[in-house]
C-alpha positions as CSV (number, residue, x, y, z in Angstrom):
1,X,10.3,20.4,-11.8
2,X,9.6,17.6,-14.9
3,X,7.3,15.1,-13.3
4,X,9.0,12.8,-15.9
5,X,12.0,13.2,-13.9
6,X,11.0,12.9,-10.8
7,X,9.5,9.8,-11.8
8,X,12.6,8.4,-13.5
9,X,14.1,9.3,-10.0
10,X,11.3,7.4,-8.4
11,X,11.1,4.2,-9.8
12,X,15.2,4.5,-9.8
13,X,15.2,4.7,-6.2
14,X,12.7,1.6,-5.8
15,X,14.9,-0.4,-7.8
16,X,17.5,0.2,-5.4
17,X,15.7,0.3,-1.9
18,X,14.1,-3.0,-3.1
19,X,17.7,-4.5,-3.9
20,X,19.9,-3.0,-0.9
21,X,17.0,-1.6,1.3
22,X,16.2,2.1,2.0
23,X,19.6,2.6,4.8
24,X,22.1,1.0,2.8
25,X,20.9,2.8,-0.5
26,X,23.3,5.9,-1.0
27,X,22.1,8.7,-3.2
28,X,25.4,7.9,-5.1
29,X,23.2,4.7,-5.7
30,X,20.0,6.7,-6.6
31,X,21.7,8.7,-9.0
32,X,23.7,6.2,-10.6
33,X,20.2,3.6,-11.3
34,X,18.6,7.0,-12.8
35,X,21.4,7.7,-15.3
36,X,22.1,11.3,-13.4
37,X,24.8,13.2,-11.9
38,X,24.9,13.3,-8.1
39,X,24.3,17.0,-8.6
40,X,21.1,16.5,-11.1
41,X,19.6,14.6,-8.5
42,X,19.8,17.1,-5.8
43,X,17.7,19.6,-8.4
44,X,14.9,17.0,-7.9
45,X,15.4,15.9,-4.6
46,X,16.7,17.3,-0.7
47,X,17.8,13.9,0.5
48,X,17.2,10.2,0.6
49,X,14.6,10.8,3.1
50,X,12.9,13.0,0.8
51,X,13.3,10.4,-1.9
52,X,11.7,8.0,0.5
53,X,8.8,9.7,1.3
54,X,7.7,10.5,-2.1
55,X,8.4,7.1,-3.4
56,X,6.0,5.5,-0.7
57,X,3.5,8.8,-1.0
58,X,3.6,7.2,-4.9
59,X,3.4,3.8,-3.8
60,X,0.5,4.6,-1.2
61,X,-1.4,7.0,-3.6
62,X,-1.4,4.5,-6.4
63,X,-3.0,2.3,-4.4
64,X,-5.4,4.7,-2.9
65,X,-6.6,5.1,-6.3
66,X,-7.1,1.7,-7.7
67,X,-8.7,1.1,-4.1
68,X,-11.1,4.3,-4.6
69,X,-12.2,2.9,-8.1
70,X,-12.5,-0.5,-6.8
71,X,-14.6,1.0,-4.2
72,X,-17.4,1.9,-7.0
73,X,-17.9,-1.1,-9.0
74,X,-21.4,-1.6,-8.7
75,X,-23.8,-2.9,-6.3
76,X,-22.1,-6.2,-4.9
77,X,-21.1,-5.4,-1.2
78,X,-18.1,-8.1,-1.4
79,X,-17.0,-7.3,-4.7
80,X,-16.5,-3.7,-3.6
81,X,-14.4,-4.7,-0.3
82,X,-12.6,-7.2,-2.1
83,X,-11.5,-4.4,-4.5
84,X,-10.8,-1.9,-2.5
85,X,-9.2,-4.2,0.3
86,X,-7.4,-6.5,-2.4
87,X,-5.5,-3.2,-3.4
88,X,-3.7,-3.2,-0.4
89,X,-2.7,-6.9,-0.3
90,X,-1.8,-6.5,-3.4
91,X,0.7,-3.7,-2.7
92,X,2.5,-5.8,-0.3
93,X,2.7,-8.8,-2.4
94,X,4.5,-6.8,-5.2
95,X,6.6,-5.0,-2.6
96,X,7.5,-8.6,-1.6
97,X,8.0,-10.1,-4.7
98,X,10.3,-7.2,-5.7
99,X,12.0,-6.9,-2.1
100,X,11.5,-10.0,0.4
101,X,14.7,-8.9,2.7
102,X,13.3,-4.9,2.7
103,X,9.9,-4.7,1.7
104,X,8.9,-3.9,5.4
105,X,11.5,-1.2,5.3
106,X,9.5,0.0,2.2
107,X,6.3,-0.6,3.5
108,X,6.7,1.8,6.7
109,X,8.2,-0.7,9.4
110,X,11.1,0.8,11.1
111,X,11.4,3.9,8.3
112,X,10.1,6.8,10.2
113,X,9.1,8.9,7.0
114,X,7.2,6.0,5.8
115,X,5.7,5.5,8.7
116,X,4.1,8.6,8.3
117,X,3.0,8.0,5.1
118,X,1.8,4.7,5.7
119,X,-0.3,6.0,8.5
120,X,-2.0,8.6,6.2
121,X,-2.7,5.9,3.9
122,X,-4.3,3.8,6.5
123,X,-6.5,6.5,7.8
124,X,-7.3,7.3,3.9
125,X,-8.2,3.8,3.5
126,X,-10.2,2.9,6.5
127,X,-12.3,6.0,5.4
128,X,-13.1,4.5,2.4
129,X,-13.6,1.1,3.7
130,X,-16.2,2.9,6.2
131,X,-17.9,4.3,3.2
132,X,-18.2,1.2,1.2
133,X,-20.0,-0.6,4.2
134,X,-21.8,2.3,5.0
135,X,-20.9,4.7,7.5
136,X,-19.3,2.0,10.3
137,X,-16.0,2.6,11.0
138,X,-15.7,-0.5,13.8
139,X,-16.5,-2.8,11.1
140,X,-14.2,-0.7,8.6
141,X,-11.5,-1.7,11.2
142,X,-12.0,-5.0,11.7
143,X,-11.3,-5.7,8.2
144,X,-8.4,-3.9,7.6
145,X,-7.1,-5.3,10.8
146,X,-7.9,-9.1,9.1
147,X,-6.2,-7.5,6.0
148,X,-3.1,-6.5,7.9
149,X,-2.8,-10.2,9.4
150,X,-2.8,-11.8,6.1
151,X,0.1,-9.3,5.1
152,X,2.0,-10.9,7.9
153,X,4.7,-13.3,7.3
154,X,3.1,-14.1,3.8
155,X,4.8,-17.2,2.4
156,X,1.6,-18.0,-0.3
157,X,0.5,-15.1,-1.8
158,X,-2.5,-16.7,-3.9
159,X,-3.5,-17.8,-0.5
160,X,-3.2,-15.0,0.7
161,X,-5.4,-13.8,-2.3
162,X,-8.2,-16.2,-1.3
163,X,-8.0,-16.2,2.1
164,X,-8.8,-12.4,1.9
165,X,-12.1,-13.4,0.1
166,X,-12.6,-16.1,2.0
167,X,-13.1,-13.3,5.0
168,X,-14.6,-11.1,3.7
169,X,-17.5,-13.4,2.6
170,X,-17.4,-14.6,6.3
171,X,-17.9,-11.3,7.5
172,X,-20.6,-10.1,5.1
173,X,-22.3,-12.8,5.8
174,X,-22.1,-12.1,9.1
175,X,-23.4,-8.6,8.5
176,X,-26.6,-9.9,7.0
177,X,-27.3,-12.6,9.6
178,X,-26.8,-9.1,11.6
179,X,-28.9,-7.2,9.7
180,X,-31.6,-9.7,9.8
181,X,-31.6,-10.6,13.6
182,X,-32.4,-6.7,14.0
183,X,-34.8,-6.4,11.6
């Protein structure tokens, strides 16, 4: 299978998920955006849930990876979370930017196969959130739990940008206030 492709199939479909959402897209649709037979496409894909799942696999690995580098640049505590968590907000600002009537379709609400996805990627994340603070995966979920709230009904996305580093300057600051009451 050409990875090429696949991807021109890919990105394809996200143009049209993002302009009719993923249930009114047709693989008549998918085809069509990618400049492929109907037939061509079924050599690359089984079906639109298939096409779904490694679209937001793509979408959620991507991420992952810009998170993980993020995750490892230098010593600075909040620079580090605000990498690795500003990945994620920035996902879902591009998803809505590109999609506000279906991004949560895209992003995993209500799309079983996403879901799935999405949860792998959440699990994935909070993991490396846990390793950048340390080993504590309560704390690890506290801020991706903050992260998901500013995702919510996001109107402002540079305030959304700042408000993310407004927390997590908040809660490193509680962590050394923390750290220094125990020590």
């Amino acid at each position: 299978m050409s990875a090429d492709r696949l991807g021109t199939i890919l990105d394809a479909a996200y143009r049209c998920f993002a302009r009719h959402g993923a249930s009114r897209t047709t693989m008549d649709d998918i085809a069509a955006e990618a400049g492929l037979s109907r037939t061509a496409l079924y050599q690359y894909v089984r079906n639109k849930d298939d096409v779904l799942e490694r679209l937001c696999r793509r979408l959620f690995d991507d991420a992952l990876t810009r998170a993980r580098a993020a995750a490892h640049t230098g010593d600075d505590l909040v620079v580090r979370l605000e990498g690795v968590l500003g990945t994620k907000l920035e996902l879902v600002l591009e998803i809505l930017a590109d999609s506000p009537h279906h991004a949560a379709e895209l992003l995993g609400a209500g799309a079983r196969i996403a879901a799935e996805v999405g949860a792998a990627y959440q699990v994935r994340l909070r993991d490396l959130v846990t390793e950048v603070l340390g080993g504590s995966s309560e704390h690890a979920e506290v801020l991706l739990a903050f992260t998901r709230g500013l995702e919510t009904g996001v109107t402002d996305p540079a305030a959304a940008r700042a408000r993310l580093r407004q927390g997590i300057h908040i809660f490193t600051a509680g962590l050394q206030a923390q750290k220094g009451g125990n020590g």
